[in-house]
C-alpha positions in Angstrom: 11.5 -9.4 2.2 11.4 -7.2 5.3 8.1 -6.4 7.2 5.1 -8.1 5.9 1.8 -7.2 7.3 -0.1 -10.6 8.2 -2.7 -10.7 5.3 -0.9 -9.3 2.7 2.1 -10.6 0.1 5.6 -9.6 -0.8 7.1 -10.3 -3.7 10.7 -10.7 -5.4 10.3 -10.2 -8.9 12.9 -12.3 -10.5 15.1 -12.8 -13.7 16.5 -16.1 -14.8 18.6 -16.0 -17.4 20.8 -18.0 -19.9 24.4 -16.6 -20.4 25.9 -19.4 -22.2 26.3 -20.5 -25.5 24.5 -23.5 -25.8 20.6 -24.5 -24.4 20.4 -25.0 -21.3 17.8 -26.2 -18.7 17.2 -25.1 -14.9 15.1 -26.7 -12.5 13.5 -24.9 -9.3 12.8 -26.7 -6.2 11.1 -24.9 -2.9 9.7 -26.7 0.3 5.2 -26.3 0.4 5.8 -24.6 3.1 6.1 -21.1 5.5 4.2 -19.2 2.8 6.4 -19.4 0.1 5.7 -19.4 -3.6 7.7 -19.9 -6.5 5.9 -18.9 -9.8 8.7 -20.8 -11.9 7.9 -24.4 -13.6 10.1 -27.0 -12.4 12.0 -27.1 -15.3 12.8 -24.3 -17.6 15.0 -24.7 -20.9 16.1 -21.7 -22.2 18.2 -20.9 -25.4 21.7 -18.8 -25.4 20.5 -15.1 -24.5 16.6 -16.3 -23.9 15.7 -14.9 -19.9 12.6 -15.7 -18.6 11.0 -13.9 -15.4 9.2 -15.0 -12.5 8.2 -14.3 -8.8 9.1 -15.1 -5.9 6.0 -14.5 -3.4 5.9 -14.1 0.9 2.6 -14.7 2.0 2.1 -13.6 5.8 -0.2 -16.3 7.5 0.8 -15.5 11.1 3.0 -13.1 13.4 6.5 -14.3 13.4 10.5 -14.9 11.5 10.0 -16.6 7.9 13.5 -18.3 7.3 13.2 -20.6 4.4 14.5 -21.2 1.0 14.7 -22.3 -2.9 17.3 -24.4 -5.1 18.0 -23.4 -9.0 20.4 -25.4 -10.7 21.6 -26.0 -14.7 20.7 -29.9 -15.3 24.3 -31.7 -16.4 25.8 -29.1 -14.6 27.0 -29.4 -10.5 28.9 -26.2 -10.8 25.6 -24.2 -10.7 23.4 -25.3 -7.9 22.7 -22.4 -5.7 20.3 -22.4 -2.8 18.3 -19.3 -1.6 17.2 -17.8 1.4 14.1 -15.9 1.6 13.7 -14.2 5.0 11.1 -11.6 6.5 9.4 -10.8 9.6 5.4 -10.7 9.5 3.2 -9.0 11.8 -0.1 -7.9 13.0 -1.2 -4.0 11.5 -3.0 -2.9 14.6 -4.2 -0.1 12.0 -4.6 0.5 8.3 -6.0 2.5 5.6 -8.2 0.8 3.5 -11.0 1.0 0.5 -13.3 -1.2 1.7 -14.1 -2.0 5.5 -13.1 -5.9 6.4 -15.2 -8.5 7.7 -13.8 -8.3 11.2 -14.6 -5.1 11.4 -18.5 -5.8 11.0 -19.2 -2.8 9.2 -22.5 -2.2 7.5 -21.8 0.8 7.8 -18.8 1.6 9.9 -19.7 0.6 13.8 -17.6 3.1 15.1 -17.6 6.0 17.7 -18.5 9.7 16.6 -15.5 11.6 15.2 -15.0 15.2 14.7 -14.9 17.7 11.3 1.1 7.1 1.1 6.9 1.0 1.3 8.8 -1.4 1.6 11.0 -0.6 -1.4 10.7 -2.1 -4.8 14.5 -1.2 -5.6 16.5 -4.3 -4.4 18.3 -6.2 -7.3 22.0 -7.0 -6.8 23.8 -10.3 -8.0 26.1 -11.8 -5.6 27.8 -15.3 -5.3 26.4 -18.9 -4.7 27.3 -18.4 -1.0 24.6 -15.2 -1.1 22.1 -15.6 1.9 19.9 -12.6 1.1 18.0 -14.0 -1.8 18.0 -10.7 -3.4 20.1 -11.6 -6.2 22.6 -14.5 -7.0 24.5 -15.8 -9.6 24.8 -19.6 -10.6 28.8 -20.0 -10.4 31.9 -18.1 -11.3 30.9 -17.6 -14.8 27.2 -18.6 -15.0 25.4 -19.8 -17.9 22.1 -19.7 -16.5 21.5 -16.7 -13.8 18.7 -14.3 -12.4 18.4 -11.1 -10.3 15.7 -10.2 -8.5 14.4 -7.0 -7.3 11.9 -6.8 -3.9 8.2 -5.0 -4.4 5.2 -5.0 -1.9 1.9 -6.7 -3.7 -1.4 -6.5 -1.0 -3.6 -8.4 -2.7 -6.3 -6.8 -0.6 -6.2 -3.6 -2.6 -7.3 -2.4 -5.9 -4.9 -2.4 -8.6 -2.2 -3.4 -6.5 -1.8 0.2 -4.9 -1.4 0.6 -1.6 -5.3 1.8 0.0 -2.8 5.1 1.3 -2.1 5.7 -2.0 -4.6 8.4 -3.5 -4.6 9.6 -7.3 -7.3 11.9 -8.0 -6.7 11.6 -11.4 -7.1 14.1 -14.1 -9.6 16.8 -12.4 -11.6 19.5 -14.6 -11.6 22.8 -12.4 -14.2 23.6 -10.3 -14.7 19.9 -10.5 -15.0 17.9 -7.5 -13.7 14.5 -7.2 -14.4 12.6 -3.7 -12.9 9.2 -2.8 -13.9 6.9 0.1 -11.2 5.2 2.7 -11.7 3.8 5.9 -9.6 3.9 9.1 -10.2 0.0 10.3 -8.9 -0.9 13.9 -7.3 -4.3 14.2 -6.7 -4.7 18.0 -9.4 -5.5 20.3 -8.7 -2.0 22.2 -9.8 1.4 21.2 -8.0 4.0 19.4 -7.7 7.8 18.6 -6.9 8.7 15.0 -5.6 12.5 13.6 -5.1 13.9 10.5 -2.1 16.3 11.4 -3.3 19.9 10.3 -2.8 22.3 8.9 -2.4 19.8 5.6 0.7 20.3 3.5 0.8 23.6 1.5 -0.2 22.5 -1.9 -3.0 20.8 -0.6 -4.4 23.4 1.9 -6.4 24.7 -0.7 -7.3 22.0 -2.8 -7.7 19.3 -0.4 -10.7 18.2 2.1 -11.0 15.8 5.0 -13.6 14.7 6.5 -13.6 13.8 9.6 -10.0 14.9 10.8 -9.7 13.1 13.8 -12.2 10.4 16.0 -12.4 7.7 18.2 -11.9 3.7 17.1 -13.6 1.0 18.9 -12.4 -2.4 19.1 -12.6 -3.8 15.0 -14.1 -0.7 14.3 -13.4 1.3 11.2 -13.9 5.0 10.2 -15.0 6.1 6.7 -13.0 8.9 5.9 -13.9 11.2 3.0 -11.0 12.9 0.8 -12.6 15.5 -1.6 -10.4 17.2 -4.2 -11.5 20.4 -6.0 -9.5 23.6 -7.8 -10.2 26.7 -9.5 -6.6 27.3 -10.9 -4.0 24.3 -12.2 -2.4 22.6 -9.8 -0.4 19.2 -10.0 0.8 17.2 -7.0 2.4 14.1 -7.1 2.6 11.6 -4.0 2.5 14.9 -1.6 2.5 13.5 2.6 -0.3 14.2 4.7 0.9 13.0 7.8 -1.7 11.1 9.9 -1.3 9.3 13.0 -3.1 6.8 15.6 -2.5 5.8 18.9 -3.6 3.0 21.5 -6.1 3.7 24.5 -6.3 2.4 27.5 -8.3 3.0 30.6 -7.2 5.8 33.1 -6.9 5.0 36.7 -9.7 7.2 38.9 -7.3 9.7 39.7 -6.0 10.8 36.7 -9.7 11.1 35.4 -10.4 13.3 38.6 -7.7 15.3 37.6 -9.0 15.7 33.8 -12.3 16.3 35.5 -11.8 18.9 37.8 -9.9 20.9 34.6 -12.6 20.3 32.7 -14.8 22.1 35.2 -12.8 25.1 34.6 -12.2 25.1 31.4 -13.5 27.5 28.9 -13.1 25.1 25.7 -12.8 21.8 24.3 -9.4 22.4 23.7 -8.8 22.1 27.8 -10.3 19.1 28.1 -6.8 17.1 27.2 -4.1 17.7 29.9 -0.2 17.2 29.2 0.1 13.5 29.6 -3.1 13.0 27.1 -6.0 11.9 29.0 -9.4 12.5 27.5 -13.1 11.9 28.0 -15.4 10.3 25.6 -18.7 9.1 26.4 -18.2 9.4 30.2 -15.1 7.3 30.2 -11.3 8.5 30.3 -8.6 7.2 28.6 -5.1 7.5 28.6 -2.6 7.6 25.1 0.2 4.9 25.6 3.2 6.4 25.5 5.8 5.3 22.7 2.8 3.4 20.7 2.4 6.7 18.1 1.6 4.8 15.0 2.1 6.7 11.8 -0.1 6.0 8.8 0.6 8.8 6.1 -2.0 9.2 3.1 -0.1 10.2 -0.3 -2.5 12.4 -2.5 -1.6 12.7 -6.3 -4.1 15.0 -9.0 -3.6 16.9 -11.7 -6.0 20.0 -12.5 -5.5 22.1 -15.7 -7.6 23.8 -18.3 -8.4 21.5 -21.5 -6.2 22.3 -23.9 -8.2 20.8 -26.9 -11.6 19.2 -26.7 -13.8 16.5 -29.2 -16.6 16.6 -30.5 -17.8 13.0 -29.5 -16.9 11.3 -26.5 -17.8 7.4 -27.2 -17.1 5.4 -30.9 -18.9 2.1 -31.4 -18.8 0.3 -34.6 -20.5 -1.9 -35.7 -20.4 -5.1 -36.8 -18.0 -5.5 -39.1 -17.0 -8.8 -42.0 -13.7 -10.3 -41.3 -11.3 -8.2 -43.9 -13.7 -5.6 -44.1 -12.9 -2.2 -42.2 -14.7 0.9 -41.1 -13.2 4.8 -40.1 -14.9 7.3 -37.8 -13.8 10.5 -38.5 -14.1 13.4 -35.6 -13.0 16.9 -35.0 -10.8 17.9 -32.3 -11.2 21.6 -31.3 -8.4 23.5 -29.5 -9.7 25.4 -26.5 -7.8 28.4 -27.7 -9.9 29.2 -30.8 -13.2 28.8 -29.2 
């Protein structure tokens, strides 16, 4: 299953099938245990050709290795009894992008300090033999009759529509249209944290694309609300384009460092000074130091499409109605093209 973020599910999506020439039944056994679901009945009888899919689901309850497994096996059958692993690590996010700040966070709004103005991959599905450890894929016996494949997708039952929060689809956007959407920056750890929006943005956003704010301070469980406003005068279409952003972890700088930010900060002609070459800043009359090798890379993936109407209607909502069983109604309505008005 790979990485799994504690809070949030992976999931096999599996195919069980029956190869054989005659009805056959498989049964499905798994231990109630380390976070591992089975959507599959404990028996299923399936008929020569009939397939039947199901899930196979990693739920990360707490930091650590998940090494556990499932049996299928044909009843009346011992040559197909296969056992599978399923095996992932989970951890702790100590930063995320999501739509709607968590409870930890104790946001109502965002507590957080002032800031300034896009998987795991869902392509896995091999078959391999009954000795197969990955749990990818198997098949039940030299020649099975009854057999599945599965293939490995992220589900974060946290987010809307099961799509990533990182994920951003403006939709379809009328020019000179505006279309805003809300995310938040939450902080996990109980230590405070720098975020940045790498600039300038990618360059079929640049003009297209606004965010607000760019870059700010995290405290402990603290989350941002970040605003992402798409608008265009001309078509454009981008499709899961990068915008790279990044966070780090703070911690307290001894005195002498922060005397040294200090005394360039006495000379310095603009904000821009203020950070020195091992990244030491000042907020709020404290300094604080970037840890090195803890860069954290969070990228936002922007998709929107922005063309002229090539046709419009004449109505933009149809409600019949009621209407006797057998009985039918039409609605008849115009559709203008663009070009002829």
């Amino acid at each position: 299953m790979g990485k799994v973020a504690v809070g949030t599910t992976a999931t096999a999506v599996c195919l069980l099938k029956n190869y054989g020439t005659i009805a056959a039944t498989a049964r499905c056994e798994w231990p109630a245990a380390d976070g591992i679901t089975v959507e599959l009945p404990p028996a299923v009888t399936l008929n020569p050709g009939d397939s039947k899919t199901f899930a196979v689901h990693l739920v990360a309850q707490a930091p650590g290795e998940i090494d556990s497994s499932f049996r299928i096996y044909t009843v009346s059958n011992p040559y197909e009894d296969v056992t599978c692993r399923v095996r992932g690590t989970c951890y702790l996010e100590e930063c995320r992008w999501s739509t709607s700040p968590s409870r930890s966070s104790g946001l109502t709004p965002p507590t957080c300090l002032q800031g300034s103005p896009g998987p795991l991959n869902a392509t896995s599905g091999v078959r391999g033999s009954p000795s197969a450890a990955a749990g990818t894929g198997v098949s039940l016996g030299e020649r099975p009759a009854v057999s599945f494949d599965a293939a490995l997708s992220p589900r974060l039952p946290e987010r809307q529509g099961d799509q990533p929060a990182s994920t951003v689809d403006f939709g379809d956007v009328a020019p000179d249209d505006r279309v805003s959407r809300t995310l938040f920056f939450e902080n996990t750890t109980d230590s405070f944290m720098k975020f940045e929006v790498v600039s300038p943005l990618p360059p079929d956003l640049r003009k297209v694309l606004q965010i607000s704010p760019i870059a700010g301070f995290l405290a402990p469980r603290g989350a941002q609300e970040v605003t992402l406003v798409f608008t265009s005068k001309e078509p454009v279409a981008v499709s899961a384009v990068c915008v790279p952003c990044r966070a780090w972890r703070l911690k307290a700088s001894s005195s002498t460092a922060a005397a040294a930010v200090a005394k360039t900060k006495s000379r310095a002609k603009s904000a821009a000074s203020v950070q020195d070459s091992e990244g030491i800043e000042e907020h709020d009359g404290q300094f604080y130091q970037m840890e090195n090798g803890r860069e954290i890379d969070l990228p936002l993936f922007i998709s929107a499409r922005c063309d002229t109407r090539q046709c419009e209607l004449e109505c933009q909502d149809i409600v019949f109605e009621s209407t006797m069983i057998f009985k039918s109604k039409e609605f008849v309505f115009t559709l203008v093209s663009g070009e002829n008005r």
